[in-house]
N, C-alpha and C positions, 0 to 999 in steps of 0.2 A: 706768336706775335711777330708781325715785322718792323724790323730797325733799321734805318737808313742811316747812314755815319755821311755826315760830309764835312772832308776832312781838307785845310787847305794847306796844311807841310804836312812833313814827317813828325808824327807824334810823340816818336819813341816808345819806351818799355811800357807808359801809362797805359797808353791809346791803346799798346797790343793787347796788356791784361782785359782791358774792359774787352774790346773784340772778341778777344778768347773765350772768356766768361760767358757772354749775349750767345756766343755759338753754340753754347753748350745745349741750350731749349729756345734759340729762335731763330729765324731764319733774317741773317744780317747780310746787308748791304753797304760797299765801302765805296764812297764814288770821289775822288781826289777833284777839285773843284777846279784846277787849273788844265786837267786834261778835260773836261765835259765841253761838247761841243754842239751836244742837241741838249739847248735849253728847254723843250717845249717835253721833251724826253724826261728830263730834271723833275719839272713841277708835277709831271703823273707820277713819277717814283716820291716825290714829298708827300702828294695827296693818296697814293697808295700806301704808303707804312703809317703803322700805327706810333711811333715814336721816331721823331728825327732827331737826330746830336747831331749837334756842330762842334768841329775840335778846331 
């Protein structure tokens, strides 16, 4: 399964454990919302994973 995290601070200890965990059996992606600069780039990473979080 792919996981898209988009995250817009530092999450801390939470956010790592969950990351951590999803890595274990899926292939995760971390994308910090204040550096992304190809939005058009963004919406095919939302519509390519099968589950997006927002932290």
């Amino acid at each position: 399964m792919k996981i898209l995290y988009l995250v817009r601070s530092e999450g801390g200890d939470t956010l790592d454990a969950f990351i951590r965990e999803h890595r274990k059996e899926h292939e995760v992606t971390v994308l910090r919302i204040g550096e992304v600069q190809d939005y058009d780039g963004l919406i095919d990473q939302v519509f390519a994973a099968d589950k997006v979080i927002s932290w």
